[in-house]
PDB file as gemmi writes it, atoms N, CA and C in Angstrom:
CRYST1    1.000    1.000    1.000  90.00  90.00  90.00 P 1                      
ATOM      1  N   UNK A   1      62.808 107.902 118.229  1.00  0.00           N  
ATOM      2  CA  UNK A   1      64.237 108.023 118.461  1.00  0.00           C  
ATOM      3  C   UNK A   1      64.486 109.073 119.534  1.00  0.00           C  
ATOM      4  N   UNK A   2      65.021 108.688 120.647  1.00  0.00           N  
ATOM      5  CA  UNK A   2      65.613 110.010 121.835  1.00  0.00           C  
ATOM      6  C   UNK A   2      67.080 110.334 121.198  1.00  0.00           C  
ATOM      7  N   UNK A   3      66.765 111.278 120.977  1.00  0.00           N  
ATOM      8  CA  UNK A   3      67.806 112.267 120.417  1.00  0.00           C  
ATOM      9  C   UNK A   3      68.634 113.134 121.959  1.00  0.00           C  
ATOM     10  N   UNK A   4      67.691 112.902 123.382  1.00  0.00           N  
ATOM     11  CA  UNK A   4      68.470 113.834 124.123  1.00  0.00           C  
ATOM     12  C   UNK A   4      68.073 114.933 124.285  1.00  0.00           C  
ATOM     13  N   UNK A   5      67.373 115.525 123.500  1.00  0.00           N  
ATOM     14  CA  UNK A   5      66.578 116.852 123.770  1.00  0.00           C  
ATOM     15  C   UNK A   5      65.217 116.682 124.297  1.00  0.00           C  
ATOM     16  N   UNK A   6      64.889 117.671 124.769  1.00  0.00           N  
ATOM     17  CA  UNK A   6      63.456 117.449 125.659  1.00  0.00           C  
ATOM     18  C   UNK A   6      62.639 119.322 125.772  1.00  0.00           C  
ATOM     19  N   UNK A   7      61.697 119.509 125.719  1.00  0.00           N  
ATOM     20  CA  UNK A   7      60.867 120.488 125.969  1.00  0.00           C  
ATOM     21  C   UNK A   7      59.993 119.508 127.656  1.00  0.00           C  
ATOM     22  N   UNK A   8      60.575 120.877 128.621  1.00  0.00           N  
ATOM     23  CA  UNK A   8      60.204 120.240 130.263  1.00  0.00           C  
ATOM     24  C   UNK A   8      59.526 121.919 130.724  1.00  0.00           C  
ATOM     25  N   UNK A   9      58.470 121.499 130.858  1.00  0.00           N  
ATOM     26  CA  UNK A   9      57.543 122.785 131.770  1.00  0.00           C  
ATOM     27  C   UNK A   9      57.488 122.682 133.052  1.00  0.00           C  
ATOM     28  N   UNK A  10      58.514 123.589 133.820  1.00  0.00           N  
ATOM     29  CA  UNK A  10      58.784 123.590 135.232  1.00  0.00           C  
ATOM     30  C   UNK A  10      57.720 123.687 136.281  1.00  0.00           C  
ATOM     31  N   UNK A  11      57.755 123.382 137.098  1.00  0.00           N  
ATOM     32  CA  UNK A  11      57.065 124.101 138.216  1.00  0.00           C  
ATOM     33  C   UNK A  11      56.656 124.991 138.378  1.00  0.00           C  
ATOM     34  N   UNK A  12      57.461 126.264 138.062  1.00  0.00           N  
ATOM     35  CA  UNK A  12      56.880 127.876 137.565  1.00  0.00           C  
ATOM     36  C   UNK A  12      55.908 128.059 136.769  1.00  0.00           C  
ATOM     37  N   UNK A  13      55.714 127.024 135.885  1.00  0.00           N  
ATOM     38  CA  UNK A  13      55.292 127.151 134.681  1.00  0.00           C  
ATOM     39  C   UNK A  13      55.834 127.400 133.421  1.00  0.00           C  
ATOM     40  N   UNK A  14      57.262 127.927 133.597  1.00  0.00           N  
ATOM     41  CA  UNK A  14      57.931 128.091 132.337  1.00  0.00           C  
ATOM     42  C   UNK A  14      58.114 126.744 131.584  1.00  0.00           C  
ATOM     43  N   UNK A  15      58.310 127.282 130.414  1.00  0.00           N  
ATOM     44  CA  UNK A  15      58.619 125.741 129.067  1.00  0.00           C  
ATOM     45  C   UNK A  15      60.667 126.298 129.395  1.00  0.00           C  
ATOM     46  N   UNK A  16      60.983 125.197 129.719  1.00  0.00           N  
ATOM     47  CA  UNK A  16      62.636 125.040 128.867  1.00  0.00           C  
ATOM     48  C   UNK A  16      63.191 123.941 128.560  1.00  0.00           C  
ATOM     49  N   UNK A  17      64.206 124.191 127.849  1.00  0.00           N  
ATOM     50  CA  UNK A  17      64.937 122.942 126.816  1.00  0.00           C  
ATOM     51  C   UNK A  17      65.746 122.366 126.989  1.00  0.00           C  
ATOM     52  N   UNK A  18      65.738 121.066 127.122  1.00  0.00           N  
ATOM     53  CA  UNK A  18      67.071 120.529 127.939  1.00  0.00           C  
ATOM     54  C   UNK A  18      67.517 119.383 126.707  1.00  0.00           C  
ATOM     55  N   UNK A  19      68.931 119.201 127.093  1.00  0.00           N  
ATOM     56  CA  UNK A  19      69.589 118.754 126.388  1.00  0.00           C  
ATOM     57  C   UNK A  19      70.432 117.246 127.674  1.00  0.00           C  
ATOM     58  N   UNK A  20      70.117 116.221 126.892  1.00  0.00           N  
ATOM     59  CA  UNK A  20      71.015 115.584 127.873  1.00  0.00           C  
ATOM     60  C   UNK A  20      71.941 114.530 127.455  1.00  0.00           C  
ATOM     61  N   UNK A  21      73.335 114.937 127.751  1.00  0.00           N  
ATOM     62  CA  UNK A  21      74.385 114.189 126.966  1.00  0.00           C  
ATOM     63  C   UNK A  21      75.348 113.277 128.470  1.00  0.00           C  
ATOM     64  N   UNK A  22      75.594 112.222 128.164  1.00  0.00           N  
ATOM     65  CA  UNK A  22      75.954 111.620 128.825  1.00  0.00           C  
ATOM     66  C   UNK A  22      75.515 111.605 130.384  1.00  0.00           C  
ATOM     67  N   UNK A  23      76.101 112.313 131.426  1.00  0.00           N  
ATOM     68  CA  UNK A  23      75.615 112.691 132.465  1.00  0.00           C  
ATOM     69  C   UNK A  23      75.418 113.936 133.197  1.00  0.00           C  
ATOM     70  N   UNK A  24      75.302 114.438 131.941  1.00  0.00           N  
ATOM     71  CA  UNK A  24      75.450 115.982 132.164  1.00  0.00           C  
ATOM     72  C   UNK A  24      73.742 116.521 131.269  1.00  0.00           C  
ATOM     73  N   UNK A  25      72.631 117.471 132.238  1.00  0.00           N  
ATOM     74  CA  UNK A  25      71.767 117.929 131.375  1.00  0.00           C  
ATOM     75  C   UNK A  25      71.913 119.263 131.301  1.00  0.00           C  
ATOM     76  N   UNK A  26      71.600 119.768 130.325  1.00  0.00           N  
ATOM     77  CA  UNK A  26      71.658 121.316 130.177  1.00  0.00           C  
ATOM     78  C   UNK A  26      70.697 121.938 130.104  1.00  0.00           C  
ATOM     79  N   UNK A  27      70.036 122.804 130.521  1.00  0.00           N  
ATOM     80  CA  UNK A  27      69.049 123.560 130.218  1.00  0.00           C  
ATOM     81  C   UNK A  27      69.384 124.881 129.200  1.00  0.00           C  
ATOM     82  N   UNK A  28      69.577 124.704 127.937  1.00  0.00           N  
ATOM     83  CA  UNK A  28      69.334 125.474 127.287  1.00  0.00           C  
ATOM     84  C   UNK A  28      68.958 126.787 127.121  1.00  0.00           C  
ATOM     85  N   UNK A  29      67.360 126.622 127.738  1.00  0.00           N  
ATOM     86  CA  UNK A  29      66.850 128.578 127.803  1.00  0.00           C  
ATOM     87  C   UNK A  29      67.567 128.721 129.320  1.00  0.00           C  
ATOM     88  N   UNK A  30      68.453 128.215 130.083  1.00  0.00           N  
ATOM     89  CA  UNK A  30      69.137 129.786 130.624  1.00  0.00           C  
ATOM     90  C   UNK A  30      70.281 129.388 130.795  1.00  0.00           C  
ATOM     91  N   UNK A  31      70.922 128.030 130.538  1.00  0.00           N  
ATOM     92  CA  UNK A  31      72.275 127.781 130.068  1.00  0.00           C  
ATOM     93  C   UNK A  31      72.602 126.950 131.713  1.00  0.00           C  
ATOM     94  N   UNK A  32      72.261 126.736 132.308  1.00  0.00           N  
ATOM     95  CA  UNK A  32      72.552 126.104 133.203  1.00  0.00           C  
ATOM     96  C   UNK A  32      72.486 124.242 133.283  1.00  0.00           C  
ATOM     97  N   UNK A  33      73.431 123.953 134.032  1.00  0.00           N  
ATOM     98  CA  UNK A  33      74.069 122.287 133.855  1.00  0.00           C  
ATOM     99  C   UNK A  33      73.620 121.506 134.928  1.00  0.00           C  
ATOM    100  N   UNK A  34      72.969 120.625 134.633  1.00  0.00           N  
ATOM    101  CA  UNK A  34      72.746 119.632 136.220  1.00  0.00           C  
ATOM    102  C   UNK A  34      73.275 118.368 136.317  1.00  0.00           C  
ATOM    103  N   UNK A  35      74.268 117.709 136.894  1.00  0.00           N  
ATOM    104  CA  UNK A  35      75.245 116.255 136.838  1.00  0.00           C  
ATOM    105  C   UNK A  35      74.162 115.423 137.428  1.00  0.00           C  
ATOM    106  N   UNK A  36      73.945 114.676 136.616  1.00  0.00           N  
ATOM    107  CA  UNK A  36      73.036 113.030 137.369  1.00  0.00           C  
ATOM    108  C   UNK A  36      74.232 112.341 137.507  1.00  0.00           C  
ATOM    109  N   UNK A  37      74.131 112.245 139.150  1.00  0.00           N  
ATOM    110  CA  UNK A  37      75.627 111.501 139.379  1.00  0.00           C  
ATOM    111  C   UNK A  37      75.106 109.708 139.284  1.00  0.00           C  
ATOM    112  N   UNK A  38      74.315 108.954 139.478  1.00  0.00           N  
ATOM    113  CA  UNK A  38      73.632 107.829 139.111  1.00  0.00           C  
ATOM    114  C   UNK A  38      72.159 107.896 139.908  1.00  0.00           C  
ATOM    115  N   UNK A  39      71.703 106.568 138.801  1.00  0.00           N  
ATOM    116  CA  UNK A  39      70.389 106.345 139.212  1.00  0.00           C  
ATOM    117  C   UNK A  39      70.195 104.807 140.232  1.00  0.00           C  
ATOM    118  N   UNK A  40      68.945 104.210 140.279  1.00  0.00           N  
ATOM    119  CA  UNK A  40      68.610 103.498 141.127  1.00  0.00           C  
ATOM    120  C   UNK A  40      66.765 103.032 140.456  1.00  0.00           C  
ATOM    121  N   UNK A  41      66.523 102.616 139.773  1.00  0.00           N  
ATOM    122  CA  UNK A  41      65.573 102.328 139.475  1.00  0.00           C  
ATOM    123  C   UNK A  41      64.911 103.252 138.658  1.00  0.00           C  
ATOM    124  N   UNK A  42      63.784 104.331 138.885  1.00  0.00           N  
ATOM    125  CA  UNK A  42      63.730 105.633 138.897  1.00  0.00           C  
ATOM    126  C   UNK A  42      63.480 106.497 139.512  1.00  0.00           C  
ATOM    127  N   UNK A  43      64.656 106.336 140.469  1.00  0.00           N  
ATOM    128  CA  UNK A  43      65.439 107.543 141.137  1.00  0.00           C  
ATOM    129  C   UNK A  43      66.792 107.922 140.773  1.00  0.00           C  
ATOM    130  N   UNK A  44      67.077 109.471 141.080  1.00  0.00           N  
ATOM    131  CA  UNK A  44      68.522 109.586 140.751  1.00  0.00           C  
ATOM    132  C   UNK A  44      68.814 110.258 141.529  1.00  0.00           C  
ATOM    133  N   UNK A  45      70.158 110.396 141.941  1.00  0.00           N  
ATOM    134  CA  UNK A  45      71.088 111.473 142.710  1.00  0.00           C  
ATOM    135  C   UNK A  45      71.688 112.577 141.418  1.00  0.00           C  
ATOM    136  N   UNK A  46      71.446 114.024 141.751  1.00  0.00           N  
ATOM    137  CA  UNK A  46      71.815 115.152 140.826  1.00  0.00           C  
ATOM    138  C   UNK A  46      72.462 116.190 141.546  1.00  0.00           C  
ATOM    139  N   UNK A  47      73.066 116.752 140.810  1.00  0.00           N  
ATOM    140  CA  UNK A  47      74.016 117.889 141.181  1.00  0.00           C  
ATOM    141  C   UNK A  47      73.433 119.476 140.908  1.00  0.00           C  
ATOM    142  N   UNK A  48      73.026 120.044 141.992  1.00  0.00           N  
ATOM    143  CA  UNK A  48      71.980 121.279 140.647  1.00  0.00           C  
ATOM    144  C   UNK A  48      73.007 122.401 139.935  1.00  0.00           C  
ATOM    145  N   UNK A  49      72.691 123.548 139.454  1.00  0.00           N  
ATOM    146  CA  UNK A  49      73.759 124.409 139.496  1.00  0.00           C  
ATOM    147  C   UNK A  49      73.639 125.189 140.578  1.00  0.00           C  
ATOM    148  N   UNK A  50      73.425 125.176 141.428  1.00  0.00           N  
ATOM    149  CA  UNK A  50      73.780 125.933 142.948  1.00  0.00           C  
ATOM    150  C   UNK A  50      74.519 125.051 143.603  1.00  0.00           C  
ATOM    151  N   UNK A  51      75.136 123.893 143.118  1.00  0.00           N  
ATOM    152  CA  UNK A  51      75.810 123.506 144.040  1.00  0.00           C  
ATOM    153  C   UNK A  51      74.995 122.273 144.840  1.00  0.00           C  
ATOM    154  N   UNK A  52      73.719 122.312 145.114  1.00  0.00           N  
ATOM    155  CA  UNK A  52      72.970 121.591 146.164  1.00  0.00           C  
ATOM    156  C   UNK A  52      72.921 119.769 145.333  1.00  0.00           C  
ATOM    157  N   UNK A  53      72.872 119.018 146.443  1.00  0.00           N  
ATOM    158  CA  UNK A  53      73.045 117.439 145.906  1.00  0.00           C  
ATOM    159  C   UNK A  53      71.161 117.446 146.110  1.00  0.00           C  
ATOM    160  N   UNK A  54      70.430 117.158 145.147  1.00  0.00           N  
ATOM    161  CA  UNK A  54      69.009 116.473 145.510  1.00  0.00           C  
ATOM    162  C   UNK A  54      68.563 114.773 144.795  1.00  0.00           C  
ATOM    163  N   UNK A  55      67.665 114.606 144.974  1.00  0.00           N  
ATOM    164  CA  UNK A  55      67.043 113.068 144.510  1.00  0.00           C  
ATOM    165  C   UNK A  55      65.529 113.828 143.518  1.00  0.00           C  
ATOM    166  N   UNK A  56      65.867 113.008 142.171  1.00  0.00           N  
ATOM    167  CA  UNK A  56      64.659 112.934 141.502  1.00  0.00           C  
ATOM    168  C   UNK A  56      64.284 111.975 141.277  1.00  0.00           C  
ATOM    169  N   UNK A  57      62.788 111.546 140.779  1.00  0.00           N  
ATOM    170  CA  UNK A  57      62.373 110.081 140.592  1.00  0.00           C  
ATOM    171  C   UNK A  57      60.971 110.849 139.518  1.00  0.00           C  
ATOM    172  N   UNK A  58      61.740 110.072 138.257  1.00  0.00           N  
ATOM    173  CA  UNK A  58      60.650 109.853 137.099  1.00  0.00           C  
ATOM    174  C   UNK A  58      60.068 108.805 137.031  1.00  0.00           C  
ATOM    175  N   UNK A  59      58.632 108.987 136.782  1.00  0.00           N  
ATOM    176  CA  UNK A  59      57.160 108.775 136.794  1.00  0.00           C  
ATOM    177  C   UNK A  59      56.545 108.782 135.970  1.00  0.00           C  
ATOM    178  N   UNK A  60      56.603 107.879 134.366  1.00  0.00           N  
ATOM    179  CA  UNK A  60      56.083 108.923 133.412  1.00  0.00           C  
ATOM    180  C   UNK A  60      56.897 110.134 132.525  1.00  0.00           C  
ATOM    181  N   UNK A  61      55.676 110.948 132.333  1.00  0.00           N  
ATOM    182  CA  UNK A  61      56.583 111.646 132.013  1.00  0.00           C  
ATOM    183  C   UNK A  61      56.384 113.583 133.081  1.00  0.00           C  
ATOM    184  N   UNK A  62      56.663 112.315 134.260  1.00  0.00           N  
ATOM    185  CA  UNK A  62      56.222 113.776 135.390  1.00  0.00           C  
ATOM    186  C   UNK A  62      58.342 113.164 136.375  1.00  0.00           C  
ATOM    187  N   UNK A  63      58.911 114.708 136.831  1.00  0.00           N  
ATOM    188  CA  UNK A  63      60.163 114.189 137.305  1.00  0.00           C  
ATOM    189  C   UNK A  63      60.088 114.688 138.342  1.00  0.00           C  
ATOM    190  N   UNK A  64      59.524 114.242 139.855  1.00  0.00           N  
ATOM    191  CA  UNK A  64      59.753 114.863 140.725  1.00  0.00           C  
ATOM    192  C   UNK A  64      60.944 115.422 141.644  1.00  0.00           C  
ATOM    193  N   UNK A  65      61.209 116.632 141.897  1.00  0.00           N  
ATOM    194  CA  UNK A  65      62.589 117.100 142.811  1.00  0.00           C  
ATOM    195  C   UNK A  65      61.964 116.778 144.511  1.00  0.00           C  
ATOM    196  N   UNK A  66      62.353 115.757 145.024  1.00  0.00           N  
ATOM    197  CA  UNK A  66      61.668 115.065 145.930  1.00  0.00           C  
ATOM    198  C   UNK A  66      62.551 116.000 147.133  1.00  0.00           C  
ATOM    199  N   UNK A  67      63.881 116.393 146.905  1.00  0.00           N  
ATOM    200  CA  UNK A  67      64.040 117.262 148.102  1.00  0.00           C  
ATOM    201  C   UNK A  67      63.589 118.896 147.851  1.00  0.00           C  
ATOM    202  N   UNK A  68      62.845 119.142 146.814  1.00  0.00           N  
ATOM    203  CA  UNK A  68      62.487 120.702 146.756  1.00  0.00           C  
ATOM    204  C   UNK A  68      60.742 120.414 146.807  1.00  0.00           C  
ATOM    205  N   UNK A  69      60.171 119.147 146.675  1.00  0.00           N  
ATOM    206  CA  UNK A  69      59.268 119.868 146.969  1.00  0.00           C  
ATOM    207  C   UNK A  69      58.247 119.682 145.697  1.00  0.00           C  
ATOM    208  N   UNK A  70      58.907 119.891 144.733  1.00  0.00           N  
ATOM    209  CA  UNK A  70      57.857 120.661 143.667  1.00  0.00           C  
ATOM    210  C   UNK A  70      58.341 119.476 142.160  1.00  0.00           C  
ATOM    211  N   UNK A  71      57.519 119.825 140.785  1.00  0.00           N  
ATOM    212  CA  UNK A  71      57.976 118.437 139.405  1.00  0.00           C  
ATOM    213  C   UNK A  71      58.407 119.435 138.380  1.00  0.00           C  
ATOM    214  N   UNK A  72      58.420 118.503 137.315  1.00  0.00           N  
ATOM    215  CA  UNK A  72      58.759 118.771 136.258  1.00  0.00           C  
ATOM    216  C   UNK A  72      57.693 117.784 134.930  1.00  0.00           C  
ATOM    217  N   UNK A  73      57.216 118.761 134.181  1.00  0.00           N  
ATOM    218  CA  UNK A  73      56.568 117.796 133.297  1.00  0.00           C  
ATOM    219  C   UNK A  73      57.354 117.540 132.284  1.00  0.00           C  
ATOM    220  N   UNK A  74      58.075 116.514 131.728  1.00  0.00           N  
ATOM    221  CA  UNK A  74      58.327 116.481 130.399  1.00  0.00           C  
ATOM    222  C   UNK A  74      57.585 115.866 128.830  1.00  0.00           C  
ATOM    223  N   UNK A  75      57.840 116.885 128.351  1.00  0.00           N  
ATOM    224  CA  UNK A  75      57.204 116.605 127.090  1.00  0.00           C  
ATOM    225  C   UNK A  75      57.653 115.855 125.942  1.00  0.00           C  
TER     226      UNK A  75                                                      
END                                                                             
């Protein structure tokens, strides 16, 4: 059952917790919001909290930030 919650180990290496309700995800351990404005197969257009528009595309359970560069593993 996806309940919406997720444990995702960043790029840094940190573990944080995201929560994802409708089109809105939250990251939990530091409270910050990211808008998936829509997808496209698996790709999406997102909103970060800085403001910046990027493209991710999940793979599995690997989410790459294809304009930064760097993933996300989710667990």
């Amino acid at each position: 059952m996806d309940t919406g919650f997720r444990s995702v180990i960043r790029s840094d290496g940190m573990m944080h917790f995201e929560h994802e309700i409708g089109n809105a995800r939250f990251d939990l351990s530091d409270g910050s919001m990211t808008q998936v404005l829509g997808s496209f197969g698996d790709m999406q257009s997102v909103v970060r909290p800085n403001g910046s528009i990027g493209i991710e595309q999940t793979v599995g359970n690997m989410r790459f930030n294809l304009d930064q560069g760097n993933f996300d593993q989710l667990l």
